[in-house]
C-alpha positions as CSV (number, residue, x, y, z in Angstrom):
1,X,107.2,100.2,-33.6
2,X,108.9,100.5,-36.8
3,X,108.3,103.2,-39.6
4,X,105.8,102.4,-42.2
5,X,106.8,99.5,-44.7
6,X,105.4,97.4,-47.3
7,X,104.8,94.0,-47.9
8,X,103.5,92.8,-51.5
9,X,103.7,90.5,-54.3
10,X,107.6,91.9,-54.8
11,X,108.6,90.3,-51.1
12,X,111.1,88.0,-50.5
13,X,111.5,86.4,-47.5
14,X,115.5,85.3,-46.8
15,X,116.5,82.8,-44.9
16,X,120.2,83.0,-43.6
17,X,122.3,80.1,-42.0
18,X,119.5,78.8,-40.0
19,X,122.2,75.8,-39.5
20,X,122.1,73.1,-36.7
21,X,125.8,74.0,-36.1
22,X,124.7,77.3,-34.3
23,X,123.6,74.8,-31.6
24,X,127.4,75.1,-30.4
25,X,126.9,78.4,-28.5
26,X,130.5,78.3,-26.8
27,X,132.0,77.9,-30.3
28,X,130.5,81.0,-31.5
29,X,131.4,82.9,-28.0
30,X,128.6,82.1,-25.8
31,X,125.1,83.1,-24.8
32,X,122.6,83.2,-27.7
33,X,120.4,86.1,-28.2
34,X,116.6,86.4,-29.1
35,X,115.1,83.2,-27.2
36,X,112.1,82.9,-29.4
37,X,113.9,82.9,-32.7
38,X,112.8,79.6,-33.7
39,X,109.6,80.1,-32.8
40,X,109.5,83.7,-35.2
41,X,110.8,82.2,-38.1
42,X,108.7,79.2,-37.9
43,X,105.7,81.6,-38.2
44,X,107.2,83.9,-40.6
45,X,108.0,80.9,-42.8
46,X,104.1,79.4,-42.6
47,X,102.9,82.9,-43.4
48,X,104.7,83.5,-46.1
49,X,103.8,80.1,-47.6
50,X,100.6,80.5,-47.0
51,X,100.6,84.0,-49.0
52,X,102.5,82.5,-51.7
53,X,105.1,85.2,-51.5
54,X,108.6,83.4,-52.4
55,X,111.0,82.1,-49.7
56,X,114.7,82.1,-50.5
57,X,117.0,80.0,-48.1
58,X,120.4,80.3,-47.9
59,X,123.0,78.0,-45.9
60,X,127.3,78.8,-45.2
61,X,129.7,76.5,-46.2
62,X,132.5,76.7,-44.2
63,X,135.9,76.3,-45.7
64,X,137.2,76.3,-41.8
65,X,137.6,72.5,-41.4
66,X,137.0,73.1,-37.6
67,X,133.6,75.1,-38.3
68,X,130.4,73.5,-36.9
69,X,129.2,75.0,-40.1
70,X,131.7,73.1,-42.2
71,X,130.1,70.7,-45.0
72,X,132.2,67.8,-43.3
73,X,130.3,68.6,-40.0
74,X,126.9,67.5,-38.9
75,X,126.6,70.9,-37.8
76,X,126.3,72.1,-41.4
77,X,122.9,70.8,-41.8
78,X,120.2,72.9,-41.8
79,X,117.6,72.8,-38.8
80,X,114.3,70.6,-39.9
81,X,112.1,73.7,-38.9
82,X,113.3,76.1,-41.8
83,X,114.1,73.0,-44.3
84,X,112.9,74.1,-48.3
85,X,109.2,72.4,-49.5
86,X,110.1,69.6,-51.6
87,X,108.3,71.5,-54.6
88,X,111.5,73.0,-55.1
89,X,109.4,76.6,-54.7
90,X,111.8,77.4,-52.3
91,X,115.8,77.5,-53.8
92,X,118.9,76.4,-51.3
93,X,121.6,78.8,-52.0
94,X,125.0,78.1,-50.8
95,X,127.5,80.5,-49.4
96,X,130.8,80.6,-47.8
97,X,131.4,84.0,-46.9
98,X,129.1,86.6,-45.2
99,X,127.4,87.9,-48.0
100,X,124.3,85.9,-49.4
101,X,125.4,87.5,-52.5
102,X,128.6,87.2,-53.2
103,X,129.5,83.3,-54.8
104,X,125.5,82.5,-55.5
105,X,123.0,83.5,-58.2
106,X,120.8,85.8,-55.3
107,X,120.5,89.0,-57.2
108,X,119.6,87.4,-60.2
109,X,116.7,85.0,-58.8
110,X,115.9,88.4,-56.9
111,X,115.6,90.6,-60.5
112,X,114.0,87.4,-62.4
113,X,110.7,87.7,-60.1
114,X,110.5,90.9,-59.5
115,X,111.6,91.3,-55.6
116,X,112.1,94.8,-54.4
117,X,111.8,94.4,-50.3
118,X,114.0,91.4,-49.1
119,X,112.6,90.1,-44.9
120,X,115.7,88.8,-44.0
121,X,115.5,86.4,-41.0
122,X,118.7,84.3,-39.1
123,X,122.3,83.6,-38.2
124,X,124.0,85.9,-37.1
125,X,123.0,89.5,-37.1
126,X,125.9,91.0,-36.9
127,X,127.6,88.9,-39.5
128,X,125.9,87.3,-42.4
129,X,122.6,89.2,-41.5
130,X,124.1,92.2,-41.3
131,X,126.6,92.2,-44.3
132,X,123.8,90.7,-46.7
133,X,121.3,93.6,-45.6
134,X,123.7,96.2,-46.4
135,X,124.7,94.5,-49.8
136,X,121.2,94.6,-50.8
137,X,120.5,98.4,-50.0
138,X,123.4,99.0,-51.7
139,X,122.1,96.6,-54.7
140,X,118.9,98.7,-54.5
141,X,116.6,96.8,-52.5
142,X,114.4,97.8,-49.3
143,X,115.7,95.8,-46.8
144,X,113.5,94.8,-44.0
145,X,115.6,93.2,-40.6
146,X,113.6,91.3,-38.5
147,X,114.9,92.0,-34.7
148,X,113.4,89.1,-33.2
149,X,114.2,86.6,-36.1
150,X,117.8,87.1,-36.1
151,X,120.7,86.3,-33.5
152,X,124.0,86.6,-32.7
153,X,126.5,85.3,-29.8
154,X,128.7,87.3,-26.6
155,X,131.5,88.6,-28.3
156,X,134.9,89.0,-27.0
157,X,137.5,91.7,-27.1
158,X,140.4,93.4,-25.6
159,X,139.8,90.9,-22.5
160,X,135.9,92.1,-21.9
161,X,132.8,90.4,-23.1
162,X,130.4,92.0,-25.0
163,X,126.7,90.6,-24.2
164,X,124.7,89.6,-27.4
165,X,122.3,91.7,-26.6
166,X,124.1,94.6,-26.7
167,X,126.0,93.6,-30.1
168,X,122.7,92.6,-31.5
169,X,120.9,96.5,-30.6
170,X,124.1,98.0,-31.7
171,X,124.1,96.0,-35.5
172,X,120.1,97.4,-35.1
173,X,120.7,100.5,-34.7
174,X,123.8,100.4,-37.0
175,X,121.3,99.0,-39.8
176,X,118.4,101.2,-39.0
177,X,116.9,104.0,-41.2
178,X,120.2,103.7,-43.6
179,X,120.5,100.4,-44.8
180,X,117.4,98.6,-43.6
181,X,114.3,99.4,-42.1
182,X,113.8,97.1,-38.4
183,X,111.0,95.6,-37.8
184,X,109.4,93.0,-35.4
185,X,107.9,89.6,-36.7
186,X,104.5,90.5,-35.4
187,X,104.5,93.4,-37.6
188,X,105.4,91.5,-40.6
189,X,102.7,89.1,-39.7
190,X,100.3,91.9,-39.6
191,X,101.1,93.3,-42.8
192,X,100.7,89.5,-44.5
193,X,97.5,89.2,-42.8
194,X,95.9,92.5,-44.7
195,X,97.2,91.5,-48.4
């Protein structure tokens, strides 16, 4: 269980690279973490809908020809269970670095309605999870990291792999209690449920 949080009318619910290109787990070094991501953010993404609370998506643009997530590639689509409503409620950034901040209008559409405590959900937590949690502590937000809405791949170094589990706990407990506050998606669930 995580320490106490909020979640109100200034919520923001982001959703990072939840791209069809991720499919490709050898490309990204294997083994996939956090088997019922789908599932999470599908619920997260109907709850916060049904709250009204505003939804900001957010897809990478590779400028690595080869990338799965390259816009060339079919692989840079997003997947159809985290597409935007067509009432254009819901605003497509894109990105082509780790930060959902950096090269898009984020901070802005944040200030304009008010957010203070971003729910950040998807690919991959160690990477663009990870560097657009810290951004946003550092930009002043609360930062709430879903652990069971966001993966990450086996990582490889010095000859040894590095299981995704392990390199998703250790971004978790990187984040936790300094830049972010980590939470489950049950919990967030809960909290919409009693606003």
């Amino acid at each position: 269980m995580s320490s106490k949080f909020d979640i109100s009318a200034t919520t923001t619910l982001i959703v990072i690279d939840v791209q069809k290109g991720f499919r490709d787990e050898q490309y990204w070094g294997g083994h996939r973490c956090t088997p019922n991501l789908e599932q999470n953010i599908t619920m997260l993404l109907t709850s916060f809908r049904k709250a009204h609370l505003p939804i900001i998506h957010v897809k990478h643009d590779s400028i690595i020809p080869t990338s799965p997530l390259h816009p060339s590639n079919a692989g840079n689509e997003n997947e159809d269970y985290v597409k935007p409503l067509a009432t254009n409620d819901e605003p497509l950034l894109h990105k082509s670095v780790n930060s959902a901040f950096i090269g898009t209008d984020l901070e802005r559409r944040l200030r304009e309605q008010g957010t203070s405590t971003l729910v950040i959900v998807g690919f991959t937590t160690n990477h663009c999870c990870e560097t657009t949690a810290r951004m946003a502590s550092n930009l002043g937000f609360n930062v709430l990291f879903v652990r069971d809405a966001t993966a990450t791949f086996d990582r490889h170094f010095e000859g040894k792999t590095i299981r995704a589990n392990e390199v998703h706990f250790n971004t978790l407990a990187t984040l936790n209690e300094e830049f972010a506050t980590i939470i489950t998606s049950k919990e967030v669930l809960e909290a919409i449920a009693k606003l």
